[in-house]
N, C-alpha and C positions, 0 to 999 in steps of 0.2 A: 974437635967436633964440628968447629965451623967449617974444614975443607969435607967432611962425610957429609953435612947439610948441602953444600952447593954440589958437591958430586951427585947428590940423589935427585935436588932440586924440591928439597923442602924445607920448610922451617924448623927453627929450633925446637916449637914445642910437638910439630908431630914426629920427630926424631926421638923425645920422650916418653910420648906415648907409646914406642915400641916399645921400650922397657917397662911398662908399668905391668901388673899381672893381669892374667885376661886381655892385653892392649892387642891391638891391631898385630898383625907377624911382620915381624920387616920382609920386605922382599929382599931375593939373591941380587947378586952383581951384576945381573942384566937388567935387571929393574923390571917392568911385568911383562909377562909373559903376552906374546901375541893373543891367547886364547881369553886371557884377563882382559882386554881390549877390545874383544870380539863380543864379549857380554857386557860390555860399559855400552856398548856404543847401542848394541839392542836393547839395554834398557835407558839409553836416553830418545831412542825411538819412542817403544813404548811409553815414557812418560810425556810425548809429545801431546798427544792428546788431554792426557786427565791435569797437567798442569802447565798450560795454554802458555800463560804470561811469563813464567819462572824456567820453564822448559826442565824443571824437574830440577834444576840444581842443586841447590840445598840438597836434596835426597842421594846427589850423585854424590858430591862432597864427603855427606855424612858415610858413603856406603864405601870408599874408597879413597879417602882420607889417607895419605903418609904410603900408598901404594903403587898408583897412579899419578905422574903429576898433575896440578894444580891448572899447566896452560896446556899439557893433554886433554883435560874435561873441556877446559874453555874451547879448544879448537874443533873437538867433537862436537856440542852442542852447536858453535857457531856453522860450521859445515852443515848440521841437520836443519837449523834452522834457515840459511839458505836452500836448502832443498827445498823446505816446505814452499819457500816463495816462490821458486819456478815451479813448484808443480799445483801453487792454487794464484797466480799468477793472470788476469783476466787481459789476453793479448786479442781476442778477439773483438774490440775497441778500437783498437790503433789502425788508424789510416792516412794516408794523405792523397791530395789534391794532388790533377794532373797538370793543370794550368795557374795562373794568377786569375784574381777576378771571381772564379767560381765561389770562393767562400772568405769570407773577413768576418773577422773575432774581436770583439769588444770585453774589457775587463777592468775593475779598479784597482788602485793602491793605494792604501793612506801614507801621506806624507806628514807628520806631525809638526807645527801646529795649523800648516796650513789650510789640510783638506781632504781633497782624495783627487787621485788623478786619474784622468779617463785615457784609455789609449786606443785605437785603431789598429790591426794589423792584417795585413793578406796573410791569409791562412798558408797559403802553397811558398811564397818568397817571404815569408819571415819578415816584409818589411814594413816599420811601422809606416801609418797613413797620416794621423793627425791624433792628438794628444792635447791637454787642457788640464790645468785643477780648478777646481771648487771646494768652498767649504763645503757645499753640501747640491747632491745633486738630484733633481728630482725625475721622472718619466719624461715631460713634456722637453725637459735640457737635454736630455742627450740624445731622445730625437733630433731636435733642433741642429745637435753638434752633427748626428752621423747625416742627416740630409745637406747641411755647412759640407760638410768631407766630400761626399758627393760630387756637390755643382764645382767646387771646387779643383777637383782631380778628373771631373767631365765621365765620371766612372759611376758605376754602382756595382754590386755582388751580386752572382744568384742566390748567394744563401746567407745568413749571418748567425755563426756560431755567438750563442753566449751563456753566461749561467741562471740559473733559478731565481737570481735577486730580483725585488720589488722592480729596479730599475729598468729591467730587461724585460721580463715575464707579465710586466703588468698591460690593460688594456690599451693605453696611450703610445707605448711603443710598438704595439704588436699590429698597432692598428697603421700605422706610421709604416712599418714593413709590408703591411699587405696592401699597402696605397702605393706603394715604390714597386710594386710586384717581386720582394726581393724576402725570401723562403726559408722562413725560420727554422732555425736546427739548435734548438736546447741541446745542453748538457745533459747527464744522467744524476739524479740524487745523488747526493755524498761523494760524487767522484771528479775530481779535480781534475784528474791526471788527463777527463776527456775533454780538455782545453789548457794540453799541457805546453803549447807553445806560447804561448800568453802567459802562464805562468812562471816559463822562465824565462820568456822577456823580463816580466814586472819582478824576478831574485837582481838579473840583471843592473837594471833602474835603482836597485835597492842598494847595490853594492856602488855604481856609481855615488849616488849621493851621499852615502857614508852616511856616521853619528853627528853628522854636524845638525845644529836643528835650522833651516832658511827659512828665518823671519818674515818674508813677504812674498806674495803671486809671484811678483817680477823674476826674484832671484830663482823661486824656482821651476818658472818658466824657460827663464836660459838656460839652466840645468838640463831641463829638460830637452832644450831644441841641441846643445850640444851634446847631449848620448842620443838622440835621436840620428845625429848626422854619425857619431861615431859607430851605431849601430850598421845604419842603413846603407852605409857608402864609405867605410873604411876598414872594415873587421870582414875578412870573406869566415864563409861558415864551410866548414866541412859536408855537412850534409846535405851544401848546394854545389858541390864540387870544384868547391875555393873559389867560389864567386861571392859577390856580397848581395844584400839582399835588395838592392837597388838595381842592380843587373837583371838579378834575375826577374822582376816585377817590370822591368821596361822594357827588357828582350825575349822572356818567353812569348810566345805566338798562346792567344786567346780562346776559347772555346767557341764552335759556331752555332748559336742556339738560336731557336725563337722564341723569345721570353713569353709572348701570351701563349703559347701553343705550350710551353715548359707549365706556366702558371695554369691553365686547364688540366691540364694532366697531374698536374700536384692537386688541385682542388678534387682530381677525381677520386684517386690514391687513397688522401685524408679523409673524404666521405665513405669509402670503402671498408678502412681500418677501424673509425668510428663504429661504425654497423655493427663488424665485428666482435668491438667493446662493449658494445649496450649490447650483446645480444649474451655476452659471456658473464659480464659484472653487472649487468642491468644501468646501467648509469656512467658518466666520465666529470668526474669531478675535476679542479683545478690541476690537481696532478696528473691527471689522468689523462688531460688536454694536453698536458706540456710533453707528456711520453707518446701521443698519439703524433705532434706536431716534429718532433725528432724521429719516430722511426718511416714516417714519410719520407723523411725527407732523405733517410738512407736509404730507402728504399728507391728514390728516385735517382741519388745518385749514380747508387750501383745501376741500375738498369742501365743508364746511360754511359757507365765505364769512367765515372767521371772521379771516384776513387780506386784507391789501393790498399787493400788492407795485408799488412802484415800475417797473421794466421787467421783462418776462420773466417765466417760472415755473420754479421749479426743483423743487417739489415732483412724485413721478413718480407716472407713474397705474395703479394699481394694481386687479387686478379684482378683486372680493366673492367 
C-alpha cells in the first residue's frame, strides 16, 4: 500500500477513502485527467473572489481530495494568486530621479534598547547622507539634524521625500523646509513601498546589526558609521550599473535650476491644486494638505523631466 500511496502522491487515509462506499472514485493510472484540471483551476478562479484570504482552499481540498494531488492544488492556487498580484499590482508609483541632489529621503528605525535611528539618503544614488540615534526624536531634532546634514555636505535637495509621521508632516519641520526652499514630497497613506528605497536601506541596517541587543549610543553609532561606509563605498549596486552609491552621488553631473524661480512655480501649482480641492470637497484638512503637497510636487517634477516612471503617470496636470 505504501509503494501505491507514493505512486499516486497521497496519504494513507485518502487511499481508504477510496474504498469506503459512496467514497471519492479512485482515479486510473494516469491520475487526472487534463479536463479534471481544467475545472480545478476555473474553480479556483472563481473562488478568488468570494474567499479573499483562503483562496478557496479548504473547498478545493474537500472537492478533490485523493484525485488531484495535494501540491497540484497548492501550485494552482499559488500560480492564481500570483496573477492576482500583477494584475492589481499599483506600478504607476514607481519612479526614479535623474540626477543626485533632486530628492533626499528621511526615515526611522528602532534599534532596541537604545532608540530610533534617523538616516538620510539621496534618493537617485542610494547613498546614505548622515544618520544619528536617539531615544526619542522630536520635530524641532530632526530639523536641526537635516539643516546639520546640509551645511555640512555644502548641499541641499530640491525635494525631501518622507512619511506621514508626526516627525516629518508636522508644522516645525515643514516650516524648516519651506525656509530652506526645499519641496516637500509626502508619501501616499498606508503605502510604504512609495519610499521603498529607505526601506530597504533600513532591512539592510537591520540585518547588519543582528540579534545582538548594543547597550549604548556609542556602540551603536560605530555600527552604524561602519555599514554606512560598507553601504556607501564598498558594496556596488546593480541598479547603479555596479557602481557604488558614493560614485555615483559625487560623479553624476547635477541638475541646472533656479531654485526661487522652481519655489514660485511650486507655490503657484500648490495654490492651483488647492482651488481645485475646495472647490471639489469644500475644504483640505490635514490629510488633504499632505496629498495636495505630494501631488505638486509630482506634478512639478514631471513637467520638468526630472523623473521616470516605470508604467503610467500619476502626477495630475495642472494649469499655470
Amino acid at each position: 500500500m505504501q509503494e501505491s500511496c507514493k505512486a499516486l502522491d497521497v496519504g494513507k487515509t485518502t487511499f481508504y477513502r477510496w474504498a469506503m462506499p459512496g467514497g471519492t472514485k479512485r482515479p486510473g493510472p494516469a491520475g487526472p485527467t487534463a479536463e479534471m484540471l481544467a475545472v480545478m483551476h476555473d474553480e479556483v478562479r472563481d473562488l478568488r473572489r468570494s474567499k479573499r484570504r483562503t483562496w478557496g482552499a479548504a473547498t478545493i481540498y474537500r472537492n478533490y481530495h485523493g484525485v488531484i494531488p495535494r501540491a497540484v492544488i497548492i501550485d494552482t492556487i499559488r500560480e492564481e494568486q500570483l496573477e492576482a498580484c500583477r494584475q492589481t499590482r499599483r506600478t504607476s508609483r514607481r519612479y526614479e530621479f535623474i540626477a543626485p541632489d533632486i530628492a533626499w529621503s528621511g526615515d526611522f528605525m528602532l534599534v532596541h534598547p537604545v532608540g530610533r535611528v534617523l538616516r538620510l539618503m539621496d534618493d537617485r544614488a542610494r547613498c546614505v547622507l548622515g544618520r544619528d540615534v536617539r531615544d526619542a526624536w522630536i520635530e524641532s531634532l530632526v530639523a536641526d539634524f537635516l539643516v546639520a546634514t546640509c551645511d555640512r555636505l555644502g548641499r541641499r535637495p530640491l525635494f525631501f521625500k518622507h512619511d506621514l509621521g508626526g516627525e516629518f508632516s508636522g508644522g516645525v519641520f515643514q516650516s524648516m523646509l519651506l525656509s530652506l526652499r526645499i519641496i516637500p514630497l509626502p508619501s501616499p497613506p498606508y503605502y510604504p513601498r512609495a519610499n521603498g528605497k529607505t526601506e530597504r536601506n533600513n532591512g539592510a541596517l537591520r540585518q547588519w546589526l543582528g540579534d545582538v541587543i548594543k547597550p549604548n549610543r556609542e556602540e551603536v553609532l560605530r555600527e552604524l558609521t561602519a555599514e554606512m561606509i560598507d553601504h556607501n563605498e564598498i558594496r556596488p549596486k546593480a541598479i547603479l550599473k555596479g557602481f557604488t552609491p558614493r560614485d555615483v552621488y559625487e560623479s553624476e553631473a547635477r541638475v541646472a535650476v533656479d531654485r526661487e524661480a522652481l519655489w514660485t512655480e511650486w507655490q503657484a501649482l500648490r495654490a492651483e491644486l488647492v482651488r481645485q480641492r475646495m472647490t471639489t470637497c469644500g475644504r483640505v484638512d490635514r490629510a488633504g494638505e499632505m496629498e495636495v503637497l505630494r501631488l505638486t510636487a509630482l506634478a512639478l517634477l514631471r513637467s520638468h523631466g526630472w523623473i521616470k516612471y516605470a508604467t503610467g503617470l500619476e502626477a495630475p496636470e495642472v494649469s499655470h
